[in-house]
Structure formats: C-alpha cells, structure tokens
Short mmCIF file of the C-alpha atoms (twelve columns), coordinates in Angstrom:
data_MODEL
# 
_entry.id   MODEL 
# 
loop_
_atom_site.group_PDB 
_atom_site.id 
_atom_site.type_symbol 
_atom_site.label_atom_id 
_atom_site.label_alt_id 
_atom_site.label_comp_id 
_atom_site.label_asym_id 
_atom_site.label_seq_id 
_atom_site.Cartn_x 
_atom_site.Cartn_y 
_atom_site.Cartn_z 
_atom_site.pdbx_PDB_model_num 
ATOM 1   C CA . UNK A 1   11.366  10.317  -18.136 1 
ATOM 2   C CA . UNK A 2   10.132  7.053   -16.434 1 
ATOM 3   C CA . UNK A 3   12.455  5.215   -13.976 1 
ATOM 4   C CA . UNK A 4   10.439  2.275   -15.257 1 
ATOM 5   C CA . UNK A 5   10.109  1.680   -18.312 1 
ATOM 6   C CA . UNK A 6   7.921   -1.934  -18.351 1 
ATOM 7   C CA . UNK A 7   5.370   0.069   -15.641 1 
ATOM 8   C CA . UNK A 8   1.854   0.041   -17.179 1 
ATOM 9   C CA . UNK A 9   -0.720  1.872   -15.959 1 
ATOM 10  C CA . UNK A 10  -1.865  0.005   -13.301 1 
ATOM 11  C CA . UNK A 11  1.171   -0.386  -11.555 1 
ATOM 12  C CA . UNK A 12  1.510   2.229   -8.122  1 
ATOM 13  C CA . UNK A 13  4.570   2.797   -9.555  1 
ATOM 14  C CA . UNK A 14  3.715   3.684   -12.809 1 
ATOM 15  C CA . UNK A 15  3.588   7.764   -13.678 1 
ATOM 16  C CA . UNK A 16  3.752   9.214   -17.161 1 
ATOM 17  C CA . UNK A 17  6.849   10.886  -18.487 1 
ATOM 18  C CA . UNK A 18  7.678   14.437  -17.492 1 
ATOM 19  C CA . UNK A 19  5.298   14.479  -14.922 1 
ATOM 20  C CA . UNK A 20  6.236   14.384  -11.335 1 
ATOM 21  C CA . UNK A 21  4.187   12.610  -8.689  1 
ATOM 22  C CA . UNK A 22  2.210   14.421  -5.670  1 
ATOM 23  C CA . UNK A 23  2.991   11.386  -3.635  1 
ATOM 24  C CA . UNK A 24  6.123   8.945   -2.733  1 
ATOM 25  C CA . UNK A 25  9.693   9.382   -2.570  1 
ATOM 26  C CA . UNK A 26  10.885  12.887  -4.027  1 
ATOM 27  C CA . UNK A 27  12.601  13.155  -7.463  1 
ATOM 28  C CA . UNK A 28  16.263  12.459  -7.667  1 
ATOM 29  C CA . UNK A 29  18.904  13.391  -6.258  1 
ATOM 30  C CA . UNK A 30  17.178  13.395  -2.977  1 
ATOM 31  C CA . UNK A 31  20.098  13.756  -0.082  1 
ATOM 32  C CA . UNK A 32  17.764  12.693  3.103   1 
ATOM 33  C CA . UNK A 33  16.980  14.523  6.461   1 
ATOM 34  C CA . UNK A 34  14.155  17.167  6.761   1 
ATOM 35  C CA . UNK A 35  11.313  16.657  4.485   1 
ATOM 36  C CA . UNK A 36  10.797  18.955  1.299   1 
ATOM 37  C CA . UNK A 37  7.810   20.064  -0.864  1 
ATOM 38  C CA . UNK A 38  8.635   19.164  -4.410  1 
ATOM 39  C CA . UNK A 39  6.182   18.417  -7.595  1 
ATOM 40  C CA . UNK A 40  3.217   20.621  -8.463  1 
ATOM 41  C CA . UNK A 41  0.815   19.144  -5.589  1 
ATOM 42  C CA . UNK A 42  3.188   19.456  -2.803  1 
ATOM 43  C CA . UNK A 43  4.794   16.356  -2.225  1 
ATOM 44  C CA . UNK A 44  6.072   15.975  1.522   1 
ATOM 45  C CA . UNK A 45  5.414   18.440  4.010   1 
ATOM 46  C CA . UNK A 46  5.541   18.570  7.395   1 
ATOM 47  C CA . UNK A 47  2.201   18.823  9.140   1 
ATOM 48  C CA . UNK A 48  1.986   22.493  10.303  1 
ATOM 49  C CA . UNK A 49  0.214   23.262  13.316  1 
ATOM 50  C CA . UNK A 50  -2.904  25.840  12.485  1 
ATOM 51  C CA . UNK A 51  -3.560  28.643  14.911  1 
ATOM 52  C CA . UNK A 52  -7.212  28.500  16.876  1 
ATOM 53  C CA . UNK A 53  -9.892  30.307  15.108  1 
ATOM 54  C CA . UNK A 54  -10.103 32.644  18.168  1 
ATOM 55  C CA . UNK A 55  -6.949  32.348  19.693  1 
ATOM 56  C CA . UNK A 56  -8.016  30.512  22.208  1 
ATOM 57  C CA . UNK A 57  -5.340  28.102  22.370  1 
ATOM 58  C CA . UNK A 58  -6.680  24.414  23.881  1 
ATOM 59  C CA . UNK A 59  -4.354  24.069  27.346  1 
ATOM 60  C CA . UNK A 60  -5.323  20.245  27.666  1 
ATOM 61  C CA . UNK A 61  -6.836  17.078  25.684  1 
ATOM 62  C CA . UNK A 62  -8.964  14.050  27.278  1 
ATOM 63  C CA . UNK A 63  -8.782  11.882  24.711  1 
ATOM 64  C CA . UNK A 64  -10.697 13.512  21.746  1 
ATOM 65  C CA . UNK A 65  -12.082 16.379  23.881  1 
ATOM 66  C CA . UNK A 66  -9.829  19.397  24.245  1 
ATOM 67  C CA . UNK A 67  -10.459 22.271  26.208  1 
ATOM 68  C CA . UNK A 68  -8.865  25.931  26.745  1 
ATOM 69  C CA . UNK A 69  -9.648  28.742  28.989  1 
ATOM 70  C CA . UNK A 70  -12.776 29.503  27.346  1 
ATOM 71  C CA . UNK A 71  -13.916 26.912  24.932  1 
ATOM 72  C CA . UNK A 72  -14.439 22.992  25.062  1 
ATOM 73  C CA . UNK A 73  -13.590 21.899  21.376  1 
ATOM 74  C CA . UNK A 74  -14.624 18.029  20.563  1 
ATOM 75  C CA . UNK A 75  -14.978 16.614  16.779  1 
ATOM 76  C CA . UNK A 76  -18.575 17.933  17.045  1 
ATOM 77  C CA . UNK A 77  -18.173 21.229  17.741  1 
ATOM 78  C CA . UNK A 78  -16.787 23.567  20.239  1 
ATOM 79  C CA . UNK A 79  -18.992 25.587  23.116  1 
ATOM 80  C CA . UNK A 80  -18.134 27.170  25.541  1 
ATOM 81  C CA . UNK A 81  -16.595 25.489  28.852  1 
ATOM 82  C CA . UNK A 82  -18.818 27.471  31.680  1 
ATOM 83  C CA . UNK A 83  -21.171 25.592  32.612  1 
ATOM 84  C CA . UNK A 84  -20.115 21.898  31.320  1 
ATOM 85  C CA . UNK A 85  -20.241 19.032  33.944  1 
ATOM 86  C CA . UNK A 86  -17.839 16.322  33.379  1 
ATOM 87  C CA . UNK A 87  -18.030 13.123  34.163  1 
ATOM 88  C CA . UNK A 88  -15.536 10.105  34.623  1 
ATOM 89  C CA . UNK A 89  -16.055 6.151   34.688  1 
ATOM 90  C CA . UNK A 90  -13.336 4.133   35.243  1 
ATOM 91  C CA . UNK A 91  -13.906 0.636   33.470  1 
ATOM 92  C CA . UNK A 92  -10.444 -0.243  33.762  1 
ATOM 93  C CA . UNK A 93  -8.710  -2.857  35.807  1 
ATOM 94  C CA . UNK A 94  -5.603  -4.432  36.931  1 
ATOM 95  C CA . UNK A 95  -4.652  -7.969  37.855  1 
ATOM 96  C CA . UNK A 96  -2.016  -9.306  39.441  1 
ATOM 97  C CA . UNK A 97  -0.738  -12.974 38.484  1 
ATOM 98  C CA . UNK A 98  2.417   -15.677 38.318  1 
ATOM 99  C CA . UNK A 99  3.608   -15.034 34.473  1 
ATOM 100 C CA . UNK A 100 3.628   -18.719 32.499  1 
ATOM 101 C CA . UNK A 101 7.533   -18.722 32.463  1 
ATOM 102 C CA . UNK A 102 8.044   -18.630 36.527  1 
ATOM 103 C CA . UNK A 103 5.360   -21.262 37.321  1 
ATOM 104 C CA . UNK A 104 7.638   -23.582 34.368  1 
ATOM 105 C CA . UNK A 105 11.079  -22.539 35.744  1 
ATOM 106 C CA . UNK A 106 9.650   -23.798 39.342  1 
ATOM 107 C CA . UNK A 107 8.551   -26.791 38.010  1 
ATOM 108 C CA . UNK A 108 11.836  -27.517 36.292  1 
ATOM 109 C CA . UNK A 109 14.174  -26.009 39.810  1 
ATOM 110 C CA . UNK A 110 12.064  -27.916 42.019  1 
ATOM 111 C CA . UNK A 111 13.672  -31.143 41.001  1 
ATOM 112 C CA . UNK A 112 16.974  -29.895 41.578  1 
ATOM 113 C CA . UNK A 113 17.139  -27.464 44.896  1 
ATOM 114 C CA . UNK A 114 13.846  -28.596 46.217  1 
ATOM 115 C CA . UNK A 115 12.381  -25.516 48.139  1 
ATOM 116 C CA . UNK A 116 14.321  -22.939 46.853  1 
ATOM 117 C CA . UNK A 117 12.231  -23.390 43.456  1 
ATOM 118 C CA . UNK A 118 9.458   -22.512 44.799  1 
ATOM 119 C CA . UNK A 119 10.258  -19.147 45.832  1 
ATOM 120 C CA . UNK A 120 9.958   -18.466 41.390  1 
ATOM 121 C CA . UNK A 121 6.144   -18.554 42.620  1 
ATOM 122 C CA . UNK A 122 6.811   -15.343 44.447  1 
ATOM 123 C CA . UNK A 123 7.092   -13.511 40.996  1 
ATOM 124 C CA . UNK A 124 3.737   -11.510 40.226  1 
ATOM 125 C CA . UNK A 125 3.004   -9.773  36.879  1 
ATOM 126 C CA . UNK A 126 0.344   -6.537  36.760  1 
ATOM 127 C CA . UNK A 127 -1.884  -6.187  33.756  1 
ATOM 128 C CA . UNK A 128 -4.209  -3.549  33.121  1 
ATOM 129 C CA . UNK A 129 -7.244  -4.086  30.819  1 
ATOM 130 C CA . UNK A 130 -10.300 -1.741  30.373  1 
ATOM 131 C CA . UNK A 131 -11.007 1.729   29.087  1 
ATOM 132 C CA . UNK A 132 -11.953 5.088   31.031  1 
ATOM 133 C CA . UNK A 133 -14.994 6.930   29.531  1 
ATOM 134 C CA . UNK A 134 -14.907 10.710  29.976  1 
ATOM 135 C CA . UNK A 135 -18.155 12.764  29.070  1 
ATOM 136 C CA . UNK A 136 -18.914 17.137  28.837  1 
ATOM 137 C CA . UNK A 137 -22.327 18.019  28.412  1 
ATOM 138 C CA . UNK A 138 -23.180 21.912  28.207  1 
ATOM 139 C CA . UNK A 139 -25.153 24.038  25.646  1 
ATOM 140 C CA . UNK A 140 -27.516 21.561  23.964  1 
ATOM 141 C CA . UNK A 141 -23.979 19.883  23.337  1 
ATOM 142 C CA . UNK A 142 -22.701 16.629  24.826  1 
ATOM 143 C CA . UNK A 143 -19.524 14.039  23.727  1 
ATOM 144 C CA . UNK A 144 -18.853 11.188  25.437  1 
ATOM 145 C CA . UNK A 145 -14.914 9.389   24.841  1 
ATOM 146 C CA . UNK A 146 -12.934 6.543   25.745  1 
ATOM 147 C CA . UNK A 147 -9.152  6.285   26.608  1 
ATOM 148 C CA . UNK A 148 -7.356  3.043   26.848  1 
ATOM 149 C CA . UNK A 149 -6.100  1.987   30.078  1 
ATOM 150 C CA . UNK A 150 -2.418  0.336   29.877  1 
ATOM 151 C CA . UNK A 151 -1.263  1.084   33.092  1 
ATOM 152 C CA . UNK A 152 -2.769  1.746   36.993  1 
ATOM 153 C CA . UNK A 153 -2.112  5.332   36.731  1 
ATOM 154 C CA . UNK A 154 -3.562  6.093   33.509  1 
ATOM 155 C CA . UNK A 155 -7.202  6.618   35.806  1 
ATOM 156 C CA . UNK A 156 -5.427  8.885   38.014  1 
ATOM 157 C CA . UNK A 157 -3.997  11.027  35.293  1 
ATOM 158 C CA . UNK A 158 -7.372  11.004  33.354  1 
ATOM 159 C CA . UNK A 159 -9.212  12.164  36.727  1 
ATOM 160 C CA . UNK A 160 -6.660  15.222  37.237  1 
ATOM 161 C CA . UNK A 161 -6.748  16.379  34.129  1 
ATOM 162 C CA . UNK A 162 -10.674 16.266  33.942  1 
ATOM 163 C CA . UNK A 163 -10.672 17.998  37.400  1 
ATOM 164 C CA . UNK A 164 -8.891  20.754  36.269  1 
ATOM 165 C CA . UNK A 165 -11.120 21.488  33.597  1 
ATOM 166 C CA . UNK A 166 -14.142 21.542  35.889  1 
ATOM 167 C CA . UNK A 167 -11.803 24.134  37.746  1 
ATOM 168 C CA . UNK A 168 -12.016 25.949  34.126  1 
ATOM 169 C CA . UNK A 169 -15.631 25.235  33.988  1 
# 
C-alpha cells in the first residue's frame, strides 16, 4: 500500500506497494521513544558498540588516535604502544579584546554620566583560535592529528592525556 499515491519514482518518498523501506520513519503505528528495527534491511538501530578484536579495550582517545594498555589503534592501523614517542604542538591561541557591543554602549553612556561610561571599556572577551597537532610514531607506523582548540584549557587537557600514554608507552 503506498501512503502516496501521486509519488513517482523519482520522488525520496516514493516506494512500491507492499514493500517496506530500509530507511526513514518506521511503518505505522509507530508510538515514539527507543528506536526499533523494522523492514527486511533493518531499519533503525541503535549503533552497538563492537568489542576489541583482542580485548584490549582503548582507555583513552587524542583525537583520532586511541590507545589502550597494549595497543595504539589510529584509522591506519593499530601497533603496539611500547616504544611510540609522542609528540605535541600547540598552534592554538587566545586573545583577549573589548567585544563590539561595550565599546558602542560607552559611546552612547558617555554622553549621559560622563566617566562612568567609560568603565564599559573595562569589559574583555577571550577567544581561542588554532588547532593542537598530536603525532605517535613506532613500528614503521606513524599518524599525525589535529584537535580544535575552543577554549585555553583544551592544550592542557590534550598534553595530560598524551602524557599518560607515554606513561603507557
């Protein structure tokens, strides 16, 4: 049965009758919440975590690289984490400035209170542009990755979590 029945072909919603789609909303009466498999391709599912190949579950990610006890897996390969060095550069940076709307509210309070305006100037806004770069190399293998920086402590974060895996290594 087709919900639609002036749907040709090339519309996306378009299916032929008595067949039910792999994709979209599920089939009436659909009642909400969790998502369900339905259909004979599956339909929704929820994204199920797989298990390590060697049960060596990772214990930390650096952007694209994560690492367990053992093994440094990146979307190369995985080796083994003994004997990696990792390296850090931190290309980010943060600037402090007056934001557009206090230097226009002093302007416009100035004419009224005088001095007392001019204290809007005091206001300071921090923005963080940049990226940090993390690279393993070890066993013929090396990956090289870049997190956004949004905030200051996004460096400091990136730089514990890559010490402790030189701790693993």
């Amino acid at each position: 049965m087709n919900q639609y029945p002036n749907a040709g072909p090339g519309e996306p919603w378009h299916q032929p009758s008595g067949e039910t789609p792999g994709w979209g909303l599920p089939p009436d009466p659909y009642q909400g919440g969790a998502m369900e498999v339905y259909g004979a391709t599956g339909g929704h599912q929820p994204a199920m975590p797989y298990p390590p190949a060697d049960g060596d579950a990772p214990i930390g990610t650096i952007g694209e690289i994560a690492f367990s006890q053992h093994t440094v897996i990146t979307p190369m390969g995985r080796f083994p984490i003994r004997g990696t060095v990792w390296t850090v550069n931190d290309m980010s940076r943060t600037e402090r400035s007056t934001p557009t709307w206090a230097i226009i509210v002093t302007v416009l309070v100035f004419w009224w209170t005088c001095l007392l305006g001019l204290l809007f100037l005091l206001v300071k806004e921090q923005k963080t542009t940049g990226h940090v770069q993390v690279t393993v190399q070890g066993h013929g293998q090396h990956y090289s990755t870049s997190i956004m920086a949004t905030h200051p402590a996004v460096a400091s974060q990136i730089h514990q979590q890559v010490n402790y895996a030189r701790n693993l290594a």
